[in-house]
C-alpha positions as semicolon CSV with decimal commas, in nm:
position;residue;x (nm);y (nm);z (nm)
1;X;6,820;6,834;7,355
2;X;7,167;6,653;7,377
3;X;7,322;6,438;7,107
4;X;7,515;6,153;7,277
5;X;7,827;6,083;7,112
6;X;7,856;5,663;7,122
7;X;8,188;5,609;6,951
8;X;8,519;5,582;7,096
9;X;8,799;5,385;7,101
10;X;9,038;5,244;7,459
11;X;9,279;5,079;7,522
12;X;9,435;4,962;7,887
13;X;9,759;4,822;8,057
14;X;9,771;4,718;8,417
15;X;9,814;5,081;8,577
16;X;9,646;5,276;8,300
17;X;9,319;5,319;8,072
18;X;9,394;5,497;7,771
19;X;9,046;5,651;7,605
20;X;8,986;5,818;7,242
21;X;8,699;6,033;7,183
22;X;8,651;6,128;6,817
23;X;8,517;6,513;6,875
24;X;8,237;6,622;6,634
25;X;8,315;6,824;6,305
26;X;8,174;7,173;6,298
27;X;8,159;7,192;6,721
28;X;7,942;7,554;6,840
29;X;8,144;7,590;7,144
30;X;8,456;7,430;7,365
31;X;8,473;7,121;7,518
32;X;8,413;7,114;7,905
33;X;8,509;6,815;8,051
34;X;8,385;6,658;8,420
35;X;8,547;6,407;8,565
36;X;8,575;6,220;8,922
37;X;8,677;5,862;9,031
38;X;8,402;5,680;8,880
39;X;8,270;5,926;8,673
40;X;8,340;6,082;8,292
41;X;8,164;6,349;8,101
42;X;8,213;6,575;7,842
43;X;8,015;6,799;7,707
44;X;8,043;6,954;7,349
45;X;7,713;7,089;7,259
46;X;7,487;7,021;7,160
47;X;7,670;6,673;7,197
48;X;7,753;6,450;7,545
49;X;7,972;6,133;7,652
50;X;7,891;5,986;7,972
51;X;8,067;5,656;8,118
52;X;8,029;5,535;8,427
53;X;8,356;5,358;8,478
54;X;8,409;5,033;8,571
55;X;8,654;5,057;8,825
56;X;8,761;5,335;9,083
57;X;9,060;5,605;8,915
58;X;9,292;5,907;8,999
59;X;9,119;6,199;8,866
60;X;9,397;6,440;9,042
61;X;9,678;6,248;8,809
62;X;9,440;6,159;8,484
63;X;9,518;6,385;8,180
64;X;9,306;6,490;7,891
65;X;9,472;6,664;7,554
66;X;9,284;6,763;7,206
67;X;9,449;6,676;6,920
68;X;9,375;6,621;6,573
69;X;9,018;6,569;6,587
70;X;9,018;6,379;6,910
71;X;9,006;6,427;7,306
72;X;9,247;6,189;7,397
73;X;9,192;6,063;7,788
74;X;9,523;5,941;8,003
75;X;9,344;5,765;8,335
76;X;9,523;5,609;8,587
77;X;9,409;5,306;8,796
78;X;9,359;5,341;9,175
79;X;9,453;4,965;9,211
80;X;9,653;4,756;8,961
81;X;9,445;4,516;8,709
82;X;9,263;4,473;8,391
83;X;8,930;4,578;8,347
84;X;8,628;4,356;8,196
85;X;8,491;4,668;7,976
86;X;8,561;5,062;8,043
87;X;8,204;5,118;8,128
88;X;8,038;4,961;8,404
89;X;7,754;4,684;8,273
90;X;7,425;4,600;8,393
91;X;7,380;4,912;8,618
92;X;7,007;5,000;8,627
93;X;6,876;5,414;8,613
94;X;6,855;5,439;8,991
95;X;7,203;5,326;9,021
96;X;7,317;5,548;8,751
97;X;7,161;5,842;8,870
98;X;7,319;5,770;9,245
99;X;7,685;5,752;9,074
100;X;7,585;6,082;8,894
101;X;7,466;6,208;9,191
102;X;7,715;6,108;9,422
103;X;7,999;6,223;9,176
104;X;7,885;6,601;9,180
105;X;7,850;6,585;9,606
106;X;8,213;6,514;9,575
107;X;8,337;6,734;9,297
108;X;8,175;7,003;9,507
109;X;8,320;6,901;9,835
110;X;8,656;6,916;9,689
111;X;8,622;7,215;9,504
112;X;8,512;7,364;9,861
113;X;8,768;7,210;10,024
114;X;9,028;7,339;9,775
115;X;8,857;7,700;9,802
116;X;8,928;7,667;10,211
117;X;9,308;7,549;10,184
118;X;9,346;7,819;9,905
119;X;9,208;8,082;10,184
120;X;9,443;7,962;10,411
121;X;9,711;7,954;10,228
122;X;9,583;8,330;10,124
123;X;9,614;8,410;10,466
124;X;9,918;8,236;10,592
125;X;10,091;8,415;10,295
126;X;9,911;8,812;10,440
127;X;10,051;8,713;10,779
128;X;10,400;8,640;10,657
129;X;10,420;8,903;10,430
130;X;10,304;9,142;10,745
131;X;10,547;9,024;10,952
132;X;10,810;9,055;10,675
133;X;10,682;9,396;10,656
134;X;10,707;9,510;11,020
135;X;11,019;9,371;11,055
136;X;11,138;9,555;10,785
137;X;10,994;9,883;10,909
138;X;11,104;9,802;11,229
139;X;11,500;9,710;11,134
140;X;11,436;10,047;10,943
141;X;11,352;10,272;11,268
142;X;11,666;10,109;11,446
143;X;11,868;10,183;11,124
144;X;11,754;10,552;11,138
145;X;11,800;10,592;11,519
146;X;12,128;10,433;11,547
147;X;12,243;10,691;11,280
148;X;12,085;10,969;11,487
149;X;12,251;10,882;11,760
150;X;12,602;10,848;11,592
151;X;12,528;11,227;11,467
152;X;12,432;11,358;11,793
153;X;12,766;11,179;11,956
154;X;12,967;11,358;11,694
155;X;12,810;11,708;11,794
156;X;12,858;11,667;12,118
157;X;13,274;11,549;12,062
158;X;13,303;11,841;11,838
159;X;13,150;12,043;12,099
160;X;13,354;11,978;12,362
161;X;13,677;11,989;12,155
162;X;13,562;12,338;12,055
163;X;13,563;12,405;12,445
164;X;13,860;12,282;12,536
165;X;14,015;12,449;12,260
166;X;13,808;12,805;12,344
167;X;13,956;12,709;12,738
168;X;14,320;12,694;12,572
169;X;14,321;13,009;12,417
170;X;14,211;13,197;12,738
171;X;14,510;13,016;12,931
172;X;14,724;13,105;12,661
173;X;14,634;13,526;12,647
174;X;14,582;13,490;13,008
175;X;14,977;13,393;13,045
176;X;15,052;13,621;12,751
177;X;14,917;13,900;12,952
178;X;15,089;13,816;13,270
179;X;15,429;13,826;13,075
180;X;15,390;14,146;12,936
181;X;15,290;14,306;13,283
182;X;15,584;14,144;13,450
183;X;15,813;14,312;13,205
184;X;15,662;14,643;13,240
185;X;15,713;14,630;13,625
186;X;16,038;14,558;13,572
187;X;16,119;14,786;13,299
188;X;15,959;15,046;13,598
189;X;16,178;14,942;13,862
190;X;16,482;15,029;13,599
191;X;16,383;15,356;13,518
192;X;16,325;15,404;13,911
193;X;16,681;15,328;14,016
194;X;16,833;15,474;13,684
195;X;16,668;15,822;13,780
196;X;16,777;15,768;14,169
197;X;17,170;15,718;14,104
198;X;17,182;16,012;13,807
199;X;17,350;16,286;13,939
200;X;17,219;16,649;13,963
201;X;17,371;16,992;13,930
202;X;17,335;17,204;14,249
203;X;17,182;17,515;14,236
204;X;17,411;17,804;14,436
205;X;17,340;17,866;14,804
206;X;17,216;17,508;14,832
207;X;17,378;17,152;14,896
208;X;17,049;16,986;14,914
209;X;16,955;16,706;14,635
210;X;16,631;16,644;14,505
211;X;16,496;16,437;14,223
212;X;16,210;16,561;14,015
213;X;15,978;16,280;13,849
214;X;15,944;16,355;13,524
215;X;15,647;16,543;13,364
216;X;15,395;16,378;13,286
217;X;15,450;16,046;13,485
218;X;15,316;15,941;13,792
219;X;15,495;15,841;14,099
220;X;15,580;15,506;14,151
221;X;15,362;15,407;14,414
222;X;15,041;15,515;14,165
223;X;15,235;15,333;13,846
224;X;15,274;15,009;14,096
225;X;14,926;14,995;14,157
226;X;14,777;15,059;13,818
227;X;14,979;14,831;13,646
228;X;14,976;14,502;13,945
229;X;14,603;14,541;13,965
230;X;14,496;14,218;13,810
231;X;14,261;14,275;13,496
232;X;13,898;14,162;13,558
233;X;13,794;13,933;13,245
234;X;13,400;13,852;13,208
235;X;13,337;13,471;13,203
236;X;13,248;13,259;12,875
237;X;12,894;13,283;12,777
238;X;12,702;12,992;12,883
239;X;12,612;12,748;12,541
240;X;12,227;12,754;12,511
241;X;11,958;12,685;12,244
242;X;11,702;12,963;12,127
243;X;11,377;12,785;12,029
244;X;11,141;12,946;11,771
245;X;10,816;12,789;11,717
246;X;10,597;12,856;11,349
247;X;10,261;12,877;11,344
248;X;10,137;12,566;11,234
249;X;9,951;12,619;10,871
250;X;9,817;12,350;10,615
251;X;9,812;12,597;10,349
252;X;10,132;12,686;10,127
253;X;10,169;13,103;10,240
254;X;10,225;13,247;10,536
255;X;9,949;13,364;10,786
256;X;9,997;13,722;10,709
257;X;9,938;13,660;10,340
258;X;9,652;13,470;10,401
259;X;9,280;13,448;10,397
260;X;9,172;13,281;10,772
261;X;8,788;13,291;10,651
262;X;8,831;13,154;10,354
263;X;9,036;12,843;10,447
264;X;8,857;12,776;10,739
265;X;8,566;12,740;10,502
266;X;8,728;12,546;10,233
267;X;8,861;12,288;10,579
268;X;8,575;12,265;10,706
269;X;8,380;12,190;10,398
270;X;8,655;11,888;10,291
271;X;8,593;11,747;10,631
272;X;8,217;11,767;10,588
273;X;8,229;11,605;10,276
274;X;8,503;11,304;10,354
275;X;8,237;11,221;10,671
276;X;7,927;11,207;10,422
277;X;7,906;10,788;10,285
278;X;7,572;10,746;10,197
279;X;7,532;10,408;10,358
280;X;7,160;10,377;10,327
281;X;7,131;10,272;9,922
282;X;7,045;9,916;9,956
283;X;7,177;9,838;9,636
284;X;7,503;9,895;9,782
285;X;7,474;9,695;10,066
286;X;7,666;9,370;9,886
287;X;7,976;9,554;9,802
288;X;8,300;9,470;9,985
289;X;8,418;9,742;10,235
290;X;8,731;9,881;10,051
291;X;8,462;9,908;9,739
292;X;8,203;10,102;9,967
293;X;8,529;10,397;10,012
294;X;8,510;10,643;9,758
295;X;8,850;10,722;9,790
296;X;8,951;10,373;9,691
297;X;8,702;10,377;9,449
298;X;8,856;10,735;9,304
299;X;9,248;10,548;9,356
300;X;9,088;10,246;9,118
301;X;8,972;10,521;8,858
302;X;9,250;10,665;8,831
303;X;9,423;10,362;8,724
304;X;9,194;10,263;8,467
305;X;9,243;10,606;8,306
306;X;9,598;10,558;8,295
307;X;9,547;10,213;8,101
308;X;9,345;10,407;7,877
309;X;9,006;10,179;8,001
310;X;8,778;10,517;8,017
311;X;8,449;10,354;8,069
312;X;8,603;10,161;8,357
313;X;8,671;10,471;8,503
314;X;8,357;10,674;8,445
315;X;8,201;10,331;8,646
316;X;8,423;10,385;8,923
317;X;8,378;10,750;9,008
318;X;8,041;10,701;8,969
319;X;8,012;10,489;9,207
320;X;8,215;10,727;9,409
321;X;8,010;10,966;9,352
322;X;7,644;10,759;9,459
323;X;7,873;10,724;9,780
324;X;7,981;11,071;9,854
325;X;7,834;11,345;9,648
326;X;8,064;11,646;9,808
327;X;8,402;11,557;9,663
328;X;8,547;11,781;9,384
329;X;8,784;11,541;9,289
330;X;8,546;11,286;9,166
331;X;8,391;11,512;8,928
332;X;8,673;11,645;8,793
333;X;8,808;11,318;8,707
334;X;8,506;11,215;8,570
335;X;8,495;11,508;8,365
336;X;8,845;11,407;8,205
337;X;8,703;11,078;8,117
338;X;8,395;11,192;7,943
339;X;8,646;11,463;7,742
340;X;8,819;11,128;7,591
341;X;8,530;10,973;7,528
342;X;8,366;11,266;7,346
343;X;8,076;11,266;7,596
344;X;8,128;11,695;7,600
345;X;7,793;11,812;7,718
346;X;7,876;11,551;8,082
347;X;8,242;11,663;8,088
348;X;8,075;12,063;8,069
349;X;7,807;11,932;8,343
350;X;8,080;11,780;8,541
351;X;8,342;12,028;8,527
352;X;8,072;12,301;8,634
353;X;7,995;12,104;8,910
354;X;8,324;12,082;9,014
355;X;8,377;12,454;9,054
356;X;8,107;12,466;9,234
357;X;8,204;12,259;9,492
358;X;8,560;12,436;9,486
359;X;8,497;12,711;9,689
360;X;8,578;12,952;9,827
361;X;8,910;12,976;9,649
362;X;9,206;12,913;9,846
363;X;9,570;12,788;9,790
364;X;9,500;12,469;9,859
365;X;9,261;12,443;9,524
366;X;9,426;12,646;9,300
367;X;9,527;12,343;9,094
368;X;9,161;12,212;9,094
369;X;8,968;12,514;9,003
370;X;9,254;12,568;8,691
371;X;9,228;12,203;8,535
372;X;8,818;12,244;8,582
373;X;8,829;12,575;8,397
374;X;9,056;12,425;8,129
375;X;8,843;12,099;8,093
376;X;8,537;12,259;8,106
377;X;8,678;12,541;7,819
378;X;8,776;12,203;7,637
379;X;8,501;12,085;7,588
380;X;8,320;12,395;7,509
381;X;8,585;12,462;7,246
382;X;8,514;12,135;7,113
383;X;8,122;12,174;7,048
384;X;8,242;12,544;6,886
385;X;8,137;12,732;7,152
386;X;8,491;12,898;7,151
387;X;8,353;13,198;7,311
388;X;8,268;13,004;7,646
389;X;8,557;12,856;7,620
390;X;8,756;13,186;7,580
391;X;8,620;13,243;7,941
392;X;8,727;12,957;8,097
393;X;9,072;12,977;7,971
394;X;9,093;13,358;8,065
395;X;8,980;13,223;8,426
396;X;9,229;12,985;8,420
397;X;9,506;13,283;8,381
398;X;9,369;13,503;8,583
399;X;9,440;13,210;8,863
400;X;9,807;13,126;8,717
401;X;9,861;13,428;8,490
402;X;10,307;13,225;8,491
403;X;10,129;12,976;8,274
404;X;10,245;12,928;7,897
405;X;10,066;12,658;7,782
406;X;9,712;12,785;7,894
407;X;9,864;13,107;7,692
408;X;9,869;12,940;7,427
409;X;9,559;12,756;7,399
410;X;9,395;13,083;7,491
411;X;9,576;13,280;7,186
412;X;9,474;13,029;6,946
413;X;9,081;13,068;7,053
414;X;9,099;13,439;7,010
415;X;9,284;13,382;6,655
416;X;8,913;13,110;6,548
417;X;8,708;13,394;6,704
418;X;8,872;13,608;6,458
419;X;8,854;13,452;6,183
420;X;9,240;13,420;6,110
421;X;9,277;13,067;6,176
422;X;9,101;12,715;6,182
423;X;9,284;12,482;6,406
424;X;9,213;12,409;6,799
């Protein structure tokens, strides 16, 4: 039952009523104040003011401020004057409750009609920043082929200077060539009439002169012929472009090195699982669409778990997981969160799962199948079951045998099991 608070203290001037509300000593909770152009209440409770004022006022311009012990109230006048009293007089209980009434039909229409300019605004603002965005992306594609196709104008200039160059140095040994065959010929033709004027000794009974070429040589109609026959060059090689095409592969290692069966499996088995949404849980039927994706849902997670907000993120992926019950992912994450919150025996359950839903082993979840062996040895470490945990550690190497730290953590679970030490 309310406790209506009757004293208070105004004061006005011609554009302003000025309004001092004592609050009560020892108040349970915070004031909430209500207020429209006629209309004033504030509720502290258990205690309530209501006026009904006596003239029309600005309630986007009025002001209220707690100080000291008191609410004090700043309302401006729609229309310049003095008022008779602050509360309107001789107002029966149907009229009241109209004016009540009648001020919460507004309040709510305005609050509505703020909530549909704020949505508009909301969306102006999406459209602007999309077109900002595509413009952006777009001036960035124009950037990036502009600059492809000032590299692909400077290949093909340093192309064709190579050519012309490559054409100049054939001229050039061509010419070269031509020189020193024109000085042979005529080095020849010397010899020739050098060995045609040298005189010879006759041999007795004889007067008749003959020359002898020289051993060895040709004659000169053979040396002529060899020597002007034009040498036969074969022409430039054509430029061309070898293509080699890869076999397209999703997975890390080559084809040769790899296990076809196995990844096939392991593909088609993501795809399976990134089709199942189970749609048909009617509690789920309110949710927004982006919170019905558990991939969004695993995204959201994962950013609570950075803030440290582990509960959070146990909520998410398990909402994930209600959606789409074939994702690895979601359990292993889930499994980290439960390890920080102690929960050991879930992170174990979740970890197992995990693994199970990791097969067969490929490349592609190496990663995966070593952090679930490590978490799941983790946590089996933790509730002293250190030879469990010995196992999943030694899995763990057996899958990355390069990797120290699980070398370590392994080394120090043999050294409990022995007996030679006492810290994890």
């Amino acid at each position: 039952m309310p406790v209506w608070l009757r004293e208070y203290r105004w004061s006005q001037s011609a554009a302003a009523v000025f309004l001092s509300l004592p609050l009560p000593p020892r108040r349970a909770s915070a004031a909430s104040i209500f207020c429209t152009e006629q209309y004033l209440k504030v509720s502290i409770p258990p205690f309530l003011f209501e006026a009904v004022l006596y003239a029309p006022i600005d309630d986007t311009s009025s002001t209220a401020k707690i100080e000291n012990g008191n609410i004090f109230f700043t309302l401006y006048k729609k229309e310049m004057g003095m008022w008779d009293s602050l509360m309107m007089e001789n107002a029966n209980k149907e009229k009241l409750q109209y004016l009540r009434e009648n001020a919460v039909l507004k309040a709510q229409e305005k609050a509505k009609e703020e909530a549909e300019a704020k949505k508009v605004t909301k969306q102006e603002h999406d459209k602007y920043a999309l077109e900002a965005t595509m413009k952006l992306e777009e001036a960035e594609r124009k950037r990036i082929e502009n600059l492809k196709e000032q590299e692909r104008q400077k290949v093909t200039r340093e192309l064709e200077l190579w050519k012309n160059e490559q054409t100049y140095m054939e001229g050039q040994k061509r010419i070269q060539r031509e020189e020193k065959l024109h000085q042979e010929v005529e080095q020849l033709k010397e010899n020739k009439k050098e060995k045609i004027t040298k005189p010879t000794i006759p041999n007795e009974g004889t007067s008749k002169i003959t020359v002898k070429p020289t051993k060895g040589c040709p004659s000169s109609n053979s040396m002529f012929s060899e020597n002007l026959k034009e040498e036969q060059l074969p022409a430039p090689r054509s430029a061309g472009t070898i293509k080699i095409n890869f076999t397209s592969r999703v997975f890390p290692t080559a084809l040769r090195e790899s296990r076809v069966a196995e990844e096939e499996e392991w593909l088609n088995k993501q795809a399976e699982a990134r089709r199942t949404i189970n749609d048909d849980l009617a509690e789920l039927k309110d949710l927004k669409e982006e919170e019905k994706n558990p991939d969004w849902l695993k995204d959201k997670g994962n950013k609570m778990f950075a803030t440290g907000n582990y509960l959070a993120a146990v909520n998410a992926y398990n909402l994930a997981v209600r959606l789409n019950n074939k994702l690895p992912v979601l359990y292993l994450n889930r499994a980290a969160c439960h390890l920080k919150l102690r929960n050991l025996h879930k992170a174990i359950e979740d970890s197992s799962k995990a693994l199970e839903l990791l097969t067969p082993p490929v490349p592609d979840n190496k990663n995966a199948r070593i952090k679930a062996h490590v978490r799941r040895g983790t946590a089996f470490c933790q509730l002293e079951l250190y030879a469990e945990g010995l196992q999943d550690y030694e899995a763990a190497l057996k899958i990355d045998p390069k990797n120290s730290t699980i070398e370590k953590d392994a080394e120090k679970i043999r050294r409990i099991i022995q007996g030679t030490s006492q810290d994890l």
